[in-house]
Each structure stands twice: as structure tokens, then as C-alpha cells.
LOZA-88839 format. One record per atom (N, C-alpha, C, O, CB): x, y, z; residue number from 1; atom name. Coordinates in pm, 1 decimal, always signed. Glycine has a CB too. Example, Ala and Ser with C-alpha at 12.3 -4.5 7.8 and 13.67 -1.06 7.14 Angstrom:
LOZA-88839
{{+1319.0; -569.0; +780.0}; 1; "N"} {{+1230.0; -450.0; +780.0}; 1; "CA"} {{+1320.0; -330.0; +780.0}; 1; "C"} {{+1423.6; -331.9; +846.5}; 1; "O"} {{+1130.8; -447.3; +904.6}; 1; "CB"} {{+1285.0; -225.0; +708.0}; 2; "N"} {{+1367.0; -106.0; +714.0}; 2; "CA"} {{+1290.0; +3.0; +787.0}; 2; "C"} {{+1340.9; +113.8; +803.9}; 2; "O"} {{+1408.4; -59.8; +572.5}; 2; "CB"} 
END
This chain:
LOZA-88839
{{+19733.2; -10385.2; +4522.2}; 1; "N"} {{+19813.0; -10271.8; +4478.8}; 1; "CA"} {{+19727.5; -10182.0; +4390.7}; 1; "C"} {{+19656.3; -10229.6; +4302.2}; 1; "O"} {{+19940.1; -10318.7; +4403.4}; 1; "CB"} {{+19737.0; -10019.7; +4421.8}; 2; "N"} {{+19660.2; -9927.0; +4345.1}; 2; "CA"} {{+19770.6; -9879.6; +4228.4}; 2; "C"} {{+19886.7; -9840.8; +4241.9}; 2; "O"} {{+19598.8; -9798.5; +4445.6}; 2; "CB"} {{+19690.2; -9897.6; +4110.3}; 3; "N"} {{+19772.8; -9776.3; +4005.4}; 3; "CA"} {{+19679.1; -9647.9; +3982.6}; 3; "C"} {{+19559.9; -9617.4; +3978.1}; 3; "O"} {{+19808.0; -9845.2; +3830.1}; 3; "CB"} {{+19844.7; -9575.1; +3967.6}; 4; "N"} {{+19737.8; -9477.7; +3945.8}; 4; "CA"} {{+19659.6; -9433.0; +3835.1}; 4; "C"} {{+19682.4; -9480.8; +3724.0}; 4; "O"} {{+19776.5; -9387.6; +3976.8}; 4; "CB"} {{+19561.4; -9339.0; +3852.6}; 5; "N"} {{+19466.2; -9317.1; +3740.4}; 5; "CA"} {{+19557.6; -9226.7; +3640.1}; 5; "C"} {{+19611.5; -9118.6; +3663.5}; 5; "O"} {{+19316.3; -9238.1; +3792.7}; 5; "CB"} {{+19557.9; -9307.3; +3517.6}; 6; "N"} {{+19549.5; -9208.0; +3395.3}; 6; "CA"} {{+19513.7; -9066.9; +3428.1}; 6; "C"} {{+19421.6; -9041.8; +3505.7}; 6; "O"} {{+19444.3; -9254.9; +3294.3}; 6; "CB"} {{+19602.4; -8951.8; +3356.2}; 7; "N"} {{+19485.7; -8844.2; +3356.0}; 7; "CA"} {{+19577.1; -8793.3; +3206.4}; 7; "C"} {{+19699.3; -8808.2; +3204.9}; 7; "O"} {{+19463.7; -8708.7; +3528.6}; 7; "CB"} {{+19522.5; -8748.7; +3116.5}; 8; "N"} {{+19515.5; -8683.6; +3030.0}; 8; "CA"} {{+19554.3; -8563.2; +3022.5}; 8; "C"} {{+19511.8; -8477.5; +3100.1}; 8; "O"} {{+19432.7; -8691.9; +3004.5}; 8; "CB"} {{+19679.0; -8527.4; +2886.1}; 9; "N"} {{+19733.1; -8434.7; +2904.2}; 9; "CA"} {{+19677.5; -8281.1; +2836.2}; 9; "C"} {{+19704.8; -8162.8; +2856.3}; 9; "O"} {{+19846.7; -8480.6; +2872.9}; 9; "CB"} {{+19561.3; -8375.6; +2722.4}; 10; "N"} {{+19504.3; -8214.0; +2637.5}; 10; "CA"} {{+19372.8; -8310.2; +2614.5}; 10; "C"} {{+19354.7; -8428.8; +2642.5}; 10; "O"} {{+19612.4; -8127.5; +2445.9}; 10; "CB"} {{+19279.6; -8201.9; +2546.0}; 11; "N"} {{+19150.7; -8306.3; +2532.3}; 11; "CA"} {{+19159.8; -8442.1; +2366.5}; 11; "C"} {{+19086.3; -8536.5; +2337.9}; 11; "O"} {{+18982.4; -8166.9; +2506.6}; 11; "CB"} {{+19274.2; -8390.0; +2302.4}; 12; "N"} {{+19280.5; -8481.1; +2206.8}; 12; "CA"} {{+19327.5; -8647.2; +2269.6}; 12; "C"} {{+19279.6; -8750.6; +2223.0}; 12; "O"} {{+19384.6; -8414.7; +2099.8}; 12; "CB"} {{+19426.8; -8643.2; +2379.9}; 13; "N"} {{+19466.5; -8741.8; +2435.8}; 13; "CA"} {{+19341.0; -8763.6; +2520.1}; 13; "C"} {{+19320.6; -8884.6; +2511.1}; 13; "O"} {{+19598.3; -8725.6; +2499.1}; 13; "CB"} {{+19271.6; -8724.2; +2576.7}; 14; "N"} {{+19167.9; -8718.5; +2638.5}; 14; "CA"} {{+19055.7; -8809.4; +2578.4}; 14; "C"} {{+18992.4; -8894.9; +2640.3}; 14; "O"} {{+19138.9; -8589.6; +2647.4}; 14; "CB"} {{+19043.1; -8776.9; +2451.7}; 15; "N"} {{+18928.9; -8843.7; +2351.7}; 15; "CA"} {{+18986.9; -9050.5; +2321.9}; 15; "C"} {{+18922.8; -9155.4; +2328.7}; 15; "O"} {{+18941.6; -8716.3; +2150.8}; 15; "CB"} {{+19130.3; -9019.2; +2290.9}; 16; "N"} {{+19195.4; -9164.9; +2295.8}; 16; "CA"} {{+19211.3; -9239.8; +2411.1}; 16; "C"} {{+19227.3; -9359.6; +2387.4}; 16; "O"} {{+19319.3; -9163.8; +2251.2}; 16; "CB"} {{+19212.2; -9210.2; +2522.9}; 17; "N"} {{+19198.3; -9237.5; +2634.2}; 17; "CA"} {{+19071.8; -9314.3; +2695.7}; 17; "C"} {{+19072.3; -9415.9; +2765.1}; 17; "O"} {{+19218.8; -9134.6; +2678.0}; 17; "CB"} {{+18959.0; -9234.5; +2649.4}; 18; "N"} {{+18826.3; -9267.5; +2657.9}; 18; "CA"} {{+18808.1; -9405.7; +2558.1}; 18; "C"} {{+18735.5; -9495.5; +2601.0}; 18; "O"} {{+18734.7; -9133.4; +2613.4}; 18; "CB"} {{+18846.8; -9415.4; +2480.2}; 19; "N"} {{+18865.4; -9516.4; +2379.4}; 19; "CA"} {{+18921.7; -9658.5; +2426.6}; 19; "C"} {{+18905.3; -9768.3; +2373.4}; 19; "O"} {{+18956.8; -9458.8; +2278.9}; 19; "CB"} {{+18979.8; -9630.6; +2521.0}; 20; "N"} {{+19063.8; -9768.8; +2589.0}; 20; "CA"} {{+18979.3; -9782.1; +2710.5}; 20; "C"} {{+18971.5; -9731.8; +2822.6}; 20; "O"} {{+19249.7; -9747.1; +2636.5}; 20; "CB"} {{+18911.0; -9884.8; +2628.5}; 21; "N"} {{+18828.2; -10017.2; +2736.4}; 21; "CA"} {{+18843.9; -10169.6; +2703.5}; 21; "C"} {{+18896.2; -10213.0; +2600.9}; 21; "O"} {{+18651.5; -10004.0; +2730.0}; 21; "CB"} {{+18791.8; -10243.3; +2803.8}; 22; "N"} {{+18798.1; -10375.4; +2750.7}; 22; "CA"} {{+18719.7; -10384.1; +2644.1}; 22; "C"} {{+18763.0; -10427.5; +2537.3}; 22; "O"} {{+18764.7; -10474.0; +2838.8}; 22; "CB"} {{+18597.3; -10344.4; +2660.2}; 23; "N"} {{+18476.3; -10399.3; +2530.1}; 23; "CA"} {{+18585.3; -10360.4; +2368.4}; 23; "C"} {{+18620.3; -10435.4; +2277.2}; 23; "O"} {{+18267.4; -10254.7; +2536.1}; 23; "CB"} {{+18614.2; -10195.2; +2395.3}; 24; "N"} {{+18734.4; -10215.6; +2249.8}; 24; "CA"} {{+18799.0; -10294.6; +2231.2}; 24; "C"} {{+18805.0; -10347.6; +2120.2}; 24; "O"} {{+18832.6; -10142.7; +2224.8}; 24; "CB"} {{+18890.4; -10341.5; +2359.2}; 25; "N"} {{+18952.2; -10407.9; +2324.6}; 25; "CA"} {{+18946.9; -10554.8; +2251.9}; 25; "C"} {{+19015.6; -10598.0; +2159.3}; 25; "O"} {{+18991.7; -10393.4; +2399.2}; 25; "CB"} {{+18843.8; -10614.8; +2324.6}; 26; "N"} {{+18762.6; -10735.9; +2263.9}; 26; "CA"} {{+18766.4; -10728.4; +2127.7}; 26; "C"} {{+18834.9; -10790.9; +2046.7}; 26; "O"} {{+18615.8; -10743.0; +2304.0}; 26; "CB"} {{+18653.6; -10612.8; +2107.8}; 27; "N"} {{+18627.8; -10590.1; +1946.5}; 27; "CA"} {{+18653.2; -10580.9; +1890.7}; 27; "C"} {{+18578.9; -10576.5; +1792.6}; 27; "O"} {{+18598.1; -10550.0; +1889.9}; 27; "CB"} {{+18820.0; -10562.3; +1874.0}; 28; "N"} {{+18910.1; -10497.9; +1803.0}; 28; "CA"} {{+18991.1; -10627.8; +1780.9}; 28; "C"} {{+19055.1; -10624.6; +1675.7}; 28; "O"} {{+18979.6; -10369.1; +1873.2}; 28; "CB"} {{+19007.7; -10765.9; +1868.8}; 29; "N"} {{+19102.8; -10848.1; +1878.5}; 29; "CA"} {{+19235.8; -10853.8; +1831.1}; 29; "C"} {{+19268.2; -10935.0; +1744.5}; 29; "O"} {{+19061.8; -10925.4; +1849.2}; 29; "CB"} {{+19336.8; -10751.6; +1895.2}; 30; "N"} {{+19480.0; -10763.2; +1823.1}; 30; "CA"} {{+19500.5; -10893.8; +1802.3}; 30; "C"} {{+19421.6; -10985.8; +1824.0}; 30; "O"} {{+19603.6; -10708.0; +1901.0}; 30; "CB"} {{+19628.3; -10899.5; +1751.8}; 31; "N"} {{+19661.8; -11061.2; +1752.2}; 31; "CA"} {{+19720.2; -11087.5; +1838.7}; 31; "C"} {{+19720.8; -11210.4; +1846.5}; 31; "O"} {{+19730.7; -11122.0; +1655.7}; 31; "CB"} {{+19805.1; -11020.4; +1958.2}; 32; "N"} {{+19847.5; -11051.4; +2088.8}; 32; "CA"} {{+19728.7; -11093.7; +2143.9}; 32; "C"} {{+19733.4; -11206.2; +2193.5}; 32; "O"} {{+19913.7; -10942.2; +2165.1}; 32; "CB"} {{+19602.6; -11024.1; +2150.3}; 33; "N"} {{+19532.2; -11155.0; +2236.2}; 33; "CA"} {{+19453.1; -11244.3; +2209.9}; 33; "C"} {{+19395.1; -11312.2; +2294.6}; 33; "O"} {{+19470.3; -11130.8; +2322.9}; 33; "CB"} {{+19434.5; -11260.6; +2019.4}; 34; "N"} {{+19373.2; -11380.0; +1968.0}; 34; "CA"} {{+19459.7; -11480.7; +2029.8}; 34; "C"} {{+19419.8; -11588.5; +2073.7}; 34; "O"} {{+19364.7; -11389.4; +1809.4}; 34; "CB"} {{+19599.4; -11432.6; +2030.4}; 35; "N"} {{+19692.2; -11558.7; +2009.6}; 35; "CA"} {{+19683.4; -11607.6; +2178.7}; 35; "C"} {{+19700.4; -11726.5; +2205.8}; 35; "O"} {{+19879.9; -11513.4; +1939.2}; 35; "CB"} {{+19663.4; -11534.5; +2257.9}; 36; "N"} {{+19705.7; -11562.3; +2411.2}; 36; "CA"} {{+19553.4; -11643.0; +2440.3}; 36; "C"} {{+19563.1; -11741.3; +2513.8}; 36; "O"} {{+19744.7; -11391.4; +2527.1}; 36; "CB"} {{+19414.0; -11609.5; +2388.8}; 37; "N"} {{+19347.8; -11647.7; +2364.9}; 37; "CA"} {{+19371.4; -11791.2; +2342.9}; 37; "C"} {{+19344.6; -11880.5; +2423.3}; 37; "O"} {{+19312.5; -11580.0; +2302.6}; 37; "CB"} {{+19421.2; -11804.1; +2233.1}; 38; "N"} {{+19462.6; -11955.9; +2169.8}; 38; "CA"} {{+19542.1; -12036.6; +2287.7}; 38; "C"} {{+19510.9; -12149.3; +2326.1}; 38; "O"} {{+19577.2; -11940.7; +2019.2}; 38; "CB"} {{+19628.4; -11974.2; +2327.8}; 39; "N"} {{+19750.1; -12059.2; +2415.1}; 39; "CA"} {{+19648.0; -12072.2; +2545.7}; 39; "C"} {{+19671.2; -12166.1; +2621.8}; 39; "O"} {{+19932.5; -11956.0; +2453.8}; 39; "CB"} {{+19534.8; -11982.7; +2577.2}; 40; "N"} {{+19457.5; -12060.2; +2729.9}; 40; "CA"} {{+19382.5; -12147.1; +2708.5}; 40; "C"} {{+19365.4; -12242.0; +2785.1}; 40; "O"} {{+19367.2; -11980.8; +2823.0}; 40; "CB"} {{+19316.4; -12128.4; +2586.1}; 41; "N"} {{+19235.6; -12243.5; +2500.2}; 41; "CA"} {{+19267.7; -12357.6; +2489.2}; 41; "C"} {{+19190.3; -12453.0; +2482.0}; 41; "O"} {{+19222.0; -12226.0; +2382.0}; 41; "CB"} {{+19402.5; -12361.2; +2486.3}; 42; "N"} {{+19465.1; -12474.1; +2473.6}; 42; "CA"} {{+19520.1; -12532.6; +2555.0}; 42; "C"} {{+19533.8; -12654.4; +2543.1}; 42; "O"} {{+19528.8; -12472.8; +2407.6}; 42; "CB"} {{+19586.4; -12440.0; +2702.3}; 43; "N"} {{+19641.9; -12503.4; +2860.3}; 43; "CA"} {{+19475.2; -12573.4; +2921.8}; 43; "C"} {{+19488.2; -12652.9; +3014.9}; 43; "O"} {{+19721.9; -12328.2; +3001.0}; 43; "CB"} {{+19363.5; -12553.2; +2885.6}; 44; "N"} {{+19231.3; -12522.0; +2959.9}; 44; "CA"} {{+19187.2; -12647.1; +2895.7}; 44; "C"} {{+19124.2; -12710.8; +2980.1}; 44; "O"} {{+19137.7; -12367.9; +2932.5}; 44; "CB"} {{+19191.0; -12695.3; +2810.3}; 45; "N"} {{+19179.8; -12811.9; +2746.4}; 45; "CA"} {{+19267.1; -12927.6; +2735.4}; 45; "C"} {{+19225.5; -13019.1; +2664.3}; 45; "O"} {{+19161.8; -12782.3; +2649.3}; 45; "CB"} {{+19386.9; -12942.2; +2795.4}; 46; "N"} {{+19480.6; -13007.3; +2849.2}; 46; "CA"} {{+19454.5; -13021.6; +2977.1}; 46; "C"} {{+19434.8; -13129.5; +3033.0}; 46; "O"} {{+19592.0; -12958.5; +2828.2}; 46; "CB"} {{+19453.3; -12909.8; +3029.6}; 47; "N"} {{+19386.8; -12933.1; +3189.4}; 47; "CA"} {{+19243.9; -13050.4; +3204.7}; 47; "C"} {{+19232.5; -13131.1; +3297.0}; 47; "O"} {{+19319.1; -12755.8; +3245.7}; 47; "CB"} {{+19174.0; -13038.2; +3123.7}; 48; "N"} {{+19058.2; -13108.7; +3131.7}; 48; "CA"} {{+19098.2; -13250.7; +3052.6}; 48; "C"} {{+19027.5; -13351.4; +3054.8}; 48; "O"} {{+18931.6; -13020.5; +3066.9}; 48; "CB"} {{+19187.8; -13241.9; +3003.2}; 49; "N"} {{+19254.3; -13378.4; +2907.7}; 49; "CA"} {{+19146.4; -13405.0; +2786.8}; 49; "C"} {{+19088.7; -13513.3; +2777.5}; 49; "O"} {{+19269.1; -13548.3; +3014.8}; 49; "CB"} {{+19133.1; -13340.0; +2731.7}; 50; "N"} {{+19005.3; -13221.7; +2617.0}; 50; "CA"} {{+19103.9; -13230.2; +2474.6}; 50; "C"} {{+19212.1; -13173.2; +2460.8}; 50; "O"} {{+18983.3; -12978.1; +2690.4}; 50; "CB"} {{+19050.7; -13297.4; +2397.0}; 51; "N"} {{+19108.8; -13188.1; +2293.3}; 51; "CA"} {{+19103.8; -13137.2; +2221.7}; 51; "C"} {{+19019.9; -13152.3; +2132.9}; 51; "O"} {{+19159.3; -13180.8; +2252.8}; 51; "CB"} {{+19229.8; -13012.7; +2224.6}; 52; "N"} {{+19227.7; -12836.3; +2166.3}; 52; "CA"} {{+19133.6; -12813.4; +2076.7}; 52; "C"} {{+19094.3; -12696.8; +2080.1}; 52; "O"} {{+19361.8; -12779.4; +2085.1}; 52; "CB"} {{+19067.2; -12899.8; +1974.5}; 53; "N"} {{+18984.9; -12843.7; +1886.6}; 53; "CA"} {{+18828.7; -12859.1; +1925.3}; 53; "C"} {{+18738.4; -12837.3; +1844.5}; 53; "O"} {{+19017.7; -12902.2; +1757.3}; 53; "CB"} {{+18819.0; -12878.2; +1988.8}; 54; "N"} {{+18596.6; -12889.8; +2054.9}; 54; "CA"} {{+18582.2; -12771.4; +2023.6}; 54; "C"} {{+18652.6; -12677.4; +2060.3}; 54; "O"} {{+18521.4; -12914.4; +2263.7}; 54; "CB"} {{+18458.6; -12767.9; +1930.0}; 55; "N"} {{+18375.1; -12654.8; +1945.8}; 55; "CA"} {{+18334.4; -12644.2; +2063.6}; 55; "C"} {{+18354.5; -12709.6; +2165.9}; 55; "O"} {{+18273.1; -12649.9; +1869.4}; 55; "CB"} {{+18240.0; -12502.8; +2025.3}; 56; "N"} {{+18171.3; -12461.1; +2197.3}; 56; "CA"} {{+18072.7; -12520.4; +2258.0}; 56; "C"} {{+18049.7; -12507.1; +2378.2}; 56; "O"} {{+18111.3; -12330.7; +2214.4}; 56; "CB"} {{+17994.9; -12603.0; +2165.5}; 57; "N"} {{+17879.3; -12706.0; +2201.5}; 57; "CA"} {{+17950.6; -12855.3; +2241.8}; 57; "C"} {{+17919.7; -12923.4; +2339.5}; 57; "O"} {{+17767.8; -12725.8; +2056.8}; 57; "CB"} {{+18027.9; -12879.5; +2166.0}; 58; "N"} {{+18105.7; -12962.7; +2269.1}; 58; "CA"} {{+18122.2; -12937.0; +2372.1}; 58; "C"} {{+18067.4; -13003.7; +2459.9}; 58; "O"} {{+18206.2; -12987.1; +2252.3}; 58; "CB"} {{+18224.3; -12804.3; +2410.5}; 59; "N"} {{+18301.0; -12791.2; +2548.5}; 59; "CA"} {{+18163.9; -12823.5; +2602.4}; 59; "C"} {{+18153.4; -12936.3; +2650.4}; 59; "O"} {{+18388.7; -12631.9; +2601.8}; 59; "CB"} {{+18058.5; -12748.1; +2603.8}; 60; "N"} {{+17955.4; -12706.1; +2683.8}; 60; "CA"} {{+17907.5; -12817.6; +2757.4}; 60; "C"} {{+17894.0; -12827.6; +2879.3}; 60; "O"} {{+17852.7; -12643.7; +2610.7}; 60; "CB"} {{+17873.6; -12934.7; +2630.5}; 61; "N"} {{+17785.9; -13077.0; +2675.7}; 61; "CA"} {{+17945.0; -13128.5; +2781.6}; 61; "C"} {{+17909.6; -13196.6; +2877.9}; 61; "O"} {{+17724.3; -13226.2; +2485.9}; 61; "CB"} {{+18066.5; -13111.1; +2777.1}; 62; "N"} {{+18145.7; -13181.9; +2827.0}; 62; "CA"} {{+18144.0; -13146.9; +2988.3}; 62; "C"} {{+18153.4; -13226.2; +3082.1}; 62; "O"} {{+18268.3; -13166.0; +2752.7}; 62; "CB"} {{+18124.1; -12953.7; +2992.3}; 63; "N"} {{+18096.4; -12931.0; +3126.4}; 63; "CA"} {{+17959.9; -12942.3; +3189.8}; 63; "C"} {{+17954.4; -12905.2; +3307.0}; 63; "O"} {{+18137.3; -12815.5; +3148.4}; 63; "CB"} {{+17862.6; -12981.1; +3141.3}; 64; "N"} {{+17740.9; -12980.1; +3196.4}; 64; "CA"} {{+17787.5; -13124.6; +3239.8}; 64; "C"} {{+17751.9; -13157.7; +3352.8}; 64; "O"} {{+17599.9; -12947.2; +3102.1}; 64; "CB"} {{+17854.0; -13206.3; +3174.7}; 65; "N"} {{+17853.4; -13344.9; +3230.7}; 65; "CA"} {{+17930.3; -13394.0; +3364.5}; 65; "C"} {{+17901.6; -13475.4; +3452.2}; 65; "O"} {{+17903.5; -13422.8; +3127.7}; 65; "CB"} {{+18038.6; -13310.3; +3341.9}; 66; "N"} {{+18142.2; -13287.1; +3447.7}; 66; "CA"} {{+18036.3; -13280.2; +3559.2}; 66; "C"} {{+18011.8; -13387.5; +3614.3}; 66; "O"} {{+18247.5; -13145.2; +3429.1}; 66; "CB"} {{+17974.1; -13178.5; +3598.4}; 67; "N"} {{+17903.5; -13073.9; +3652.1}; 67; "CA"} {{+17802.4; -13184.9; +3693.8}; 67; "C"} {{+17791.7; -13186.4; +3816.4}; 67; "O"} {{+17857.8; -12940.0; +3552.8}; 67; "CB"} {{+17743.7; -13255.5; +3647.3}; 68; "N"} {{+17611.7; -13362.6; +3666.5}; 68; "CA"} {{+17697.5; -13482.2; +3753.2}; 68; "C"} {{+17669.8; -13505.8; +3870.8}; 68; "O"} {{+17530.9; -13435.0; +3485.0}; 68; "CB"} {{+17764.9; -13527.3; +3707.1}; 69; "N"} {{+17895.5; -13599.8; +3754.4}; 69; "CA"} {{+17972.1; -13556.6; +3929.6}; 69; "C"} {{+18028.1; -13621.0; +4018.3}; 69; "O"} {{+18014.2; -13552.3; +3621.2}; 69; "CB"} {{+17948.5; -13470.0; +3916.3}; 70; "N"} {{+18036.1; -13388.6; +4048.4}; 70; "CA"} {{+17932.9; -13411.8; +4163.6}; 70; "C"} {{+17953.4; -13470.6; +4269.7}; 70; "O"} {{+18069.2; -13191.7; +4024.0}; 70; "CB"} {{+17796.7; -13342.1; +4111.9}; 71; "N"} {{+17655.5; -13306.4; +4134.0}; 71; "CA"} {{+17612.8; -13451.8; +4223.9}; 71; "C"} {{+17580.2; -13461.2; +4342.2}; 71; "O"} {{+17560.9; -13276.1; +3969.4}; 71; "CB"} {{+17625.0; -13542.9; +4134.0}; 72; "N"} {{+17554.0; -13654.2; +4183.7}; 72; "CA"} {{+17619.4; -13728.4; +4257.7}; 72; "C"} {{+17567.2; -13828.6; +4306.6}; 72; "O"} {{+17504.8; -13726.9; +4098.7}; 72; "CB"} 
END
């Protein structure tokens, strides 16, 4: 399904417009998507039967192992 393109009604809306990307959005992290963030973090680590708190060097060594595991 296509949506359609934005178009801008004066160049001030024009300038805010330009402003809405993902990378802002990232950078900016509302708390709607720290938090949604949190809740996949946490289905994604249940899924793997993981738990919710591993750092990222954890997860990491856990999927390289998976991964070696599968591999071999």
C-alpha cells in the first residue's frame, strides 16, 4: 500500500517537515519509543528464554553462540 507524500503547506511547515526523519527521531528518543523499545527488548528476550536484563555483550556472546551452534 502507497501513502501519499506529505507536501507542505508554506515554507515554515516546509522547514518542520524536513525535520521528520528517523535519524531525529532516534535522537530525540520520545518516551513512546524508549518504552516500546523496552516492551521488544523484552518479548525478544523471552523469545530466546534470555533474561530481560543482558547487557549488549552478553546478548552478543549469546548470539554468536546460537549462531556457532546452528552452524555446526
Amino acid at each position: 500500500m502507497r501513502y501519499p507524500r506529505l507536501v507542505a503547506r508554506d515554507e515554515e511547515c516546509a522547514g518542520q517537515l524536513a525535520k521528520r526523519t528517523l535519524t531525529n527521531l532516534y535522537n530525540q528518543r520520545p518516551t513512546w519509543l524508549a518504552l516500546a523499545h523496552e516492551k521488544l527488548d523484552a518479548a525478544v528476550a523471552e523469545a530466546y528464554g534470555w533474561p530481560a536484563d543482558l547487557n549488549e555483550e552478553e546478548i552478543l556472546a549469546r548470539l554468536l553462540a546460537l549462531n556457532l551452534e546452528r552452524a555446526g
